[in-house]
DOFIDO-928705 format. One record per residue: residue in one letter; residue number from 0; x, y, z of N, C-alpha, C, CB in turn. Coordinates in Angstrom, 1 decimal, decimal comma, padded with zeros to 4 digits. Glycine has a CB too. Example, Ala and Ser with C-alpha at 12.3 -4.5 7.8 and 13.67 -1.06 7.14 Angstrom:
BEGIN
{code=A | pos=0 | nu=013,2 | nv=-005,7 | nw=007,8 | cau=012,3 | cav=-004,5 | caw=007,8 | cu=013,2 | cv=-003,3 | cw=007,8 | cbu=011,3 | cbv=-004,5 | cbw=009,0};
{code=S | pos=1 | nu=012,8 | nv=-002,2 | nw=007,1 | cau=013,7 | cav=-001,1 | caw=007,1 | cu=012,9 | cv=000,0 | cw=007,9 | cbu=014,1 | cbv=-000,6 | cbw=005,7};
REM end
This chain:
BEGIN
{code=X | pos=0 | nu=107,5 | nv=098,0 | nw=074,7 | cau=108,5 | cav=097,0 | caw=075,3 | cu=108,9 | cv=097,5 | cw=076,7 | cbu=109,7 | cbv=096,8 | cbw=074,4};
{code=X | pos=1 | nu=109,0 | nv=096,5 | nw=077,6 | cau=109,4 | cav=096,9 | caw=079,2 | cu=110,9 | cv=097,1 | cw=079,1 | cbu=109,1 | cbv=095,6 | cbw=080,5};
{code=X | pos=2 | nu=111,2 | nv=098,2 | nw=080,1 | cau=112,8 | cav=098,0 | caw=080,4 | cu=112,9 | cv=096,8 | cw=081,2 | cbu=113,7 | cbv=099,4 | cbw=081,2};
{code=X | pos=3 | nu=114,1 | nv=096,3 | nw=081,1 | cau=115,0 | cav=095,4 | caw=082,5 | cu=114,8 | cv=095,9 | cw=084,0 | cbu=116,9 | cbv=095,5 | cbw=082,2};
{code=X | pos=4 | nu=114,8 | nv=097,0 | nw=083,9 | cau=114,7 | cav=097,8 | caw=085,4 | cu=113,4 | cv=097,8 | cw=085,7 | cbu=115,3 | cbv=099,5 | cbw=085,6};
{code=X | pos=5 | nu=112,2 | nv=097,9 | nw=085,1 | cau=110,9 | cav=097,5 | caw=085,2 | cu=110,5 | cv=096,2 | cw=085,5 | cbu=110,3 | cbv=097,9 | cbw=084,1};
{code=X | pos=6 | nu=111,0 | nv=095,0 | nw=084,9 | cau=110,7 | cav=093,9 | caw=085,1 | cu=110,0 | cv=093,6 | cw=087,0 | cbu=112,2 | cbv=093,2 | cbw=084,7};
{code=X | pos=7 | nu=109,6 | nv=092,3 | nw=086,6 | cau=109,7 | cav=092,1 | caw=088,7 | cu=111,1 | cv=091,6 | cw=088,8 | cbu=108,5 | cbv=090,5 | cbw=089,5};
{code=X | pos=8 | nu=111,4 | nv=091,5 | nw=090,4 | cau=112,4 | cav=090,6 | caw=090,9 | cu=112,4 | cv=089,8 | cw=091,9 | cbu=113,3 | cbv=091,1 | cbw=091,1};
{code=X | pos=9 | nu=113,1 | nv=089,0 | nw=092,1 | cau=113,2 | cav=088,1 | caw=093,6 | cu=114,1 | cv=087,8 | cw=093,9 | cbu=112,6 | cbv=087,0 | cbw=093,7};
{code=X | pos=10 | nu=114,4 | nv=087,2 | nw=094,9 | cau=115,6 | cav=086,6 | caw=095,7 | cu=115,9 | cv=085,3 | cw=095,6 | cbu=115,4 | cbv=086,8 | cbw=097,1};
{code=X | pos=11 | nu=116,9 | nv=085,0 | nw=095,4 | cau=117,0 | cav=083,5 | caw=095,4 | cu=117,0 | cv=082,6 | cw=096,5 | cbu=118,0 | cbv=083,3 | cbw=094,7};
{code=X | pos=12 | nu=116,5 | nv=081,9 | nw=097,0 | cau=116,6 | cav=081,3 | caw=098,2 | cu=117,7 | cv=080,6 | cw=098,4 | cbu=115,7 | cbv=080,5 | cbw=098,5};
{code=X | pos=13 | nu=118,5 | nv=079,9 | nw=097,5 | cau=119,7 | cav=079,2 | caw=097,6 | cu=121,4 | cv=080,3 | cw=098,2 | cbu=119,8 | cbv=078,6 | cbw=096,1};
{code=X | pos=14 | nu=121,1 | nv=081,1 | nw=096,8 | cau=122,5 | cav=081,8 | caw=096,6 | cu=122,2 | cv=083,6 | cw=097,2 | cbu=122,9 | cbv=081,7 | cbw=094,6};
{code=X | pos=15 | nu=120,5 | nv=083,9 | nw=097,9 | cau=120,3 | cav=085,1 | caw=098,2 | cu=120,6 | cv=086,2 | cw=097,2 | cbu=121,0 | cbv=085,2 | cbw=099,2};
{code=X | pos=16 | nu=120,8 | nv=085,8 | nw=095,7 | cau=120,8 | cav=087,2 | caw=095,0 | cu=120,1 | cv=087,3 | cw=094,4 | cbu=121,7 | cbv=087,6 | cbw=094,4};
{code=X | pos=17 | nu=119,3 | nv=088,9 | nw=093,9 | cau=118,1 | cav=088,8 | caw=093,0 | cu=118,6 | cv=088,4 | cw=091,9 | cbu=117,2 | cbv=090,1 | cbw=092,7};
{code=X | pos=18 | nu=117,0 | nv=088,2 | nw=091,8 | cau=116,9 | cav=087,6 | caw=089,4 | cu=115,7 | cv=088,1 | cw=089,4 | cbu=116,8 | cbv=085,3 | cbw=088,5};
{code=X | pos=19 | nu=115,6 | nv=088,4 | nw=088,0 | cau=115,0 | cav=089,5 | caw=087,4 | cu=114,1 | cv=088,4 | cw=086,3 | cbu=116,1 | cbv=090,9 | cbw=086,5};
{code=X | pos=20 | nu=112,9 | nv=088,7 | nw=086,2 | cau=111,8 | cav=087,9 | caw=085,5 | cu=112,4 | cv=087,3 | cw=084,1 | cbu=110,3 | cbv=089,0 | cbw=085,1};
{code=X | pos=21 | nu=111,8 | nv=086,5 | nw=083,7 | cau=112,5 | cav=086,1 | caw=082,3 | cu=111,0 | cv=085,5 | cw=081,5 | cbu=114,2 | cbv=084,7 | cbw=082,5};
{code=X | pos=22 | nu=111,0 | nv=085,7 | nw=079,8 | cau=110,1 | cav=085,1 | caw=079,4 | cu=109,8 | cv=083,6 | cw=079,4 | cbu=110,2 | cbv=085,4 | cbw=078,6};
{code=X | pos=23 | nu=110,9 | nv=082,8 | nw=079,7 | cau=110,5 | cav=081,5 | caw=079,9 | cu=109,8 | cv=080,7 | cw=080,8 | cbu=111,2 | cbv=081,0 | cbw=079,8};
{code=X | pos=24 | nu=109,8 | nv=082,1 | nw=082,1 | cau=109,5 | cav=081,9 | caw=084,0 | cu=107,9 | cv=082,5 | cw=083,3 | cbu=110,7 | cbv=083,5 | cbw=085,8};
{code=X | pos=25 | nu=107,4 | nv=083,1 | nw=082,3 | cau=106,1 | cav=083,6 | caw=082,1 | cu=105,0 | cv=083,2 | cw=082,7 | cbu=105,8 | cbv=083,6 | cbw=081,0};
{code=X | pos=26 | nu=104,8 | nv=082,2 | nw=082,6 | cau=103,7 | cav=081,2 | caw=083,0 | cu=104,0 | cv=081,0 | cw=084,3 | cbu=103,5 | cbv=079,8 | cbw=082,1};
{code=X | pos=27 | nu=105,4 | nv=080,6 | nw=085,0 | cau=105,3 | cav=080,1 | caw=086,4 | cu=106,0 | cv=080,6 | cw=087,4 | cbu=105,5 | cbv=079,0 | cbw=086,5};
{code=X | pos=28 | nu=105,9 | nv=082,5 | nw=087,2 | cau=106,7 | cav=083,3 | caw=087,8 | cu=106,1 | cv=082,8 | cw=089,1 | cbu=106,7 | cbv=084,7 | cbw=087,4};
{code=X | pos=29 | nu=105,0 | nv=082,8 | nw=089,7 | cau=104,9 | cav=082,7 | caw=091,4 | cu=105,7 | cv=081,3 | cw=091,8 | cbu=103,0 | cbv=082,7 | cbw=092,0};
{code=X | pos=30 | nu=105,4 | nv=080,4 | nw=090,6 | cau=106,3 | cav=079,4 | caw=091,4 | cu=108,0 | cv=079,4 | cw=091,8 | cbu=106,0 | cbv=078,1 | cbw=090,6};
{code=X | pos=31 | nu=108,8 | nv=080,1 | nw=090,7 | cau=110,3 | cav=080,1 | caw=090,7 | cu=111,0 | cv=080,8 | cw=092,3 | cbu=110,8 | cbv=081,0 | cbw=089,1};
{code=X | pos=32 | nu=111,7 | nv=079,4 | nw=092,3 | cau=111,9 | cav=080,3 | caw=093,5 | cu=114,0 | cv=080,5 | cw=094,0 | cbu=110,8 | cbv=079,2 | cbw=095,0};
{code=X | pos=33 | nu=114,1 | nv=079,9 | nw=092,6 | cau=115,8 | cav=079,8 | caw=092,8 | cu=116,1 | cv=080,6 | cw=091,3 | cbu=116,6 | cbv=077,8 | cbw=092,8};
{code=X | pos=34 | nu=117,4 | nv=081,4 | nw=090,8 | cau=117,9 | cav=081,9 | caw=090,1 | cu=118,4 | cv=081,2 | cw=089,0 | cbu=118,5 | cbv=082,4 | cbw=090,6};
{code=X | pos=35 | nu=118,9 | nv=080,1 | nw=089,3 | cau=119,4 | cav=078,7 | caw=087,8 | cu=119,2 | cv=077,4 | cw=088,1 | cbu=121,3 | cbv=078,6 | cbw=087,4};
{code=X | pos=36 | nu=119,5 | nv=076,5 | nw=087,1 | cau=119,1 | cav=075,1 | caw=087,8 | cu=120,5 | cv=074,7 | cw=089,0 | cbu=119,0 | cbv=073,8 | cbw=086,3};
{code=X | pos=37 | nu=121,4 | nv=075,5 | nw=088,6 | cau=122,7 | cav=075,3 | caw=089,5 | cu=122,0 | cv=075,0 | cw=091,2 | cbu=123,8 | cbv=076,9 | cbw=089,4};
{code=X | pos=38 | nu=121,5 | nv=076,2 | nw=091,0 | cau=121,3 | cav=076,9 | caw=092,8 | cu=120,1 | cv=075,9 | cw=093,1 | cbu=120,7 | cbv=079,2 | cbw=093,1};
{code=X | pos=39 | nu=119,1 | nv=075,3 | nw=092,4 | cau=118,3 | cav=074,8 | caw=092,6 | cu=118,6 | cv=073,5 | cw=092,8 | cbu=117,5 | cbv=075,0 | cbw=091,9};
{code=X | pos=40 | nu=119,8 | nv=072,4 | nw=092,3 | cau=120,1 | cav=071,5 | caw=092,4 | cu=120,7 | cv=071,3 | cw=093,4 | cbu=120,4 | cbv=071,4 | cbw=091,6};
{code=X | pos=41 | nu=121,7 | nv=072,2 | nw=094,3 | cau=122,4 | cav=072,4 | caw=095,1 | cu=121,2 | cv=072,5 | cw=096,1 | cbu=123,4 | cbv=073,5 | cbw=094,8};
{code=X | pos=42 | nu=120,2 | nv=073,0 | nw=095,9 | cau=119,5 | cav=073,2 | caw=097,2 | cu=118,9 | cv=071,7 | cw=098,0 | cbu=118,2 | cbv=074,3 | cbw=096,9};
{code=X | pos=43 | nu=118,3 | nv=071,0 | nw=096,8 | cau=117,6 | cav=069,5 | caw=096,7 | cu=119,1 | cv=068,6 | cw=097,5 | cbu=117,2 | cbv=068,8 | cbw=094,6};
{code=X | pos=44 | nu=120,5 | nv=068,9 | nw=097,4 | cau=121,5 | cav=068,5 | caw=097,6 | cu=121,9 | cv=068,6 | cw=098,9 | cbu=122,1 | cbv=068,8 | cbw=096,9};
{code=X | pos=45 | nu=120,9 | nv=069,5 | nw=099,4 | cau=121,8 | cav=069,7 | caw=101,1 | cu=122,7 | cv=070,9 | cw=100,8 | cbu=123,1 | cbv=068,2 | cbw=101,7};
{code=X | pos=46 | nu=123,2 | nv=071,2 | nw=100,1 | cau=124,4 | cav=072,2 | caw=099,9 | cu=124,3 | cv=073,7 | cw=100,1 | cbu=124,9 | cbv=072,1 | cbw=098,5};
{code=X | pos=47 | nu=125,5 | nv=073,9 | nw=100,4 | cau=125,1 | cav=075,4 | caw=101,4 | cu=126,0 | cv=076,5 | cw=099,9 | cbu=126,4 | cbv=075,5 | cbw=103,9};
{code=X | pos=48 | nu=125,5 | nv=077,9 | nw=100,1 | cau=126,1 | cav=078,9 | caw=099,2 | cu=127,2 | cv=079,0 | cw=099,3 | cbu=125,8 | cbv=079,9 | cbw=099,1};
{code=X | pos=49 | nu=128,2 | nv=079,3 | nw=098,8 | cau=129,5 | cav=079,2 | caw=099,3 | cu=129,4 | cv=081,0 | cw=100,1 | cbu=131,0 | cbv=078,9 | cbw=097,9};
{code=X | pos=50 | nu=130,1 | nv=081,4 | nw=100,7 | cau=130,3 | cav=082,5 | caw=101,3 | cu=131,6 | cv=083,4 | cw=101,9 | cbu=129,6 | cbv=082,3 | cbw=102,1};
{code=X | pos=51 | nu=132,1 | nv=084,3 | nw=101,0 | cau=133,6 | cav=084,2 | caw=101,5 | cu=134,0 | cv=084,6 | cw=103,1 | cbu=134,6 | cbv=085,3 | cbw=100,5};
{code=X | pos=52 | nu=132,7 | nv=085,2 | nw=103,7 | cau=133,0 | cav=085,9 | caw=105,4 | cu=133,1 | cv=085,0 | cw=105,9 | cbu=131,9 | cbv=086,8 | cbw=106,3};
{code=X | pos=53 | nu=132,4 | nv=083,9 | nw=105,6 | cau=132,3 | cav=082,8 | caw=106,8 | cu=134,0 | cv=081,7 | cw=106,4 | cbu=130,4 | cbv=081,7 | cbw=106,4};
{code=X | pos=54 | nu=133,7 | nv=081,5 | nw=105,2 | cau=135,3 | cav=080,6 | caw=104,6 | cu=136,6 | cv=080,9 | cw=104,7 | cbu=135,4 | cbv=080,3 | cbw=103,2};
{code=X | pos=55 | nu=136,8 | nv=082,2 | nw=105,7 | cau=138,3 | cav=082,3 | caw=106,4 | cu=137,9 | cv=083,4 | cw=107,3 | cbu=139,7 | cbv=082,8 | cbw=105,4};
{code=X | pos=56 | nu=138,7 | nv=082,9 | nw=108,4 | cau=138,6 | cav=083,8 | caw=109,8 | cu=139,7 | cv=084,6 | cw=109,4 | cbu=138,7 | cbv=083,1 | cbw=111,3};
{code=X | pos=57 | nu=139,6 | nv=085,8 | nw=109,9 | cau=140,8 | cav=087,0 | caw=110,1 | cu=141,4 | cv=086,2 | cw=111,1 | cbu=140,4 | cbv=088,7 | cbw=110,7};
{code=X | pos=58 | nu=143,3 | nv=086,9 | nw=110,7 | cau=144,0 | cav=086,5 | caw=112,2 | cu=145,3 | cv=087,9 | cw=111,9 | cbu=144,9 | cbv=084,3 | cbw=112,4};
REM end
């Protein structure tokens, strides 16, 4: 059995954070290219990641 730390990983193009292989991605790991259906839905949507540097300026 593989550890978790062995797995592959990737980046998510929506939300920029890795995700770690899963057995259900088995068959269509090269295609997955978002972390949940969240981030993937949001992407088809125009919608940007939220980001807290950018969503308040220092004063």
């Amino acid at each position: 059995m593989r550890k978790k730390h062995d797995l592959p990983h990737k980046t998510c193009l929506h939300c920029g954070l890795p995700f770690t292989w899963r057995k259900k991605w088995e068959k269509v790991w090269d295609e997955v290219k978002y972390c949940s259906d969240r981030c993937r839905s949001e992407r088809k949507r125009g919608g940007h990641a939220t980001d807290a540097t950018t969503s308040e300026g220092g004063a």
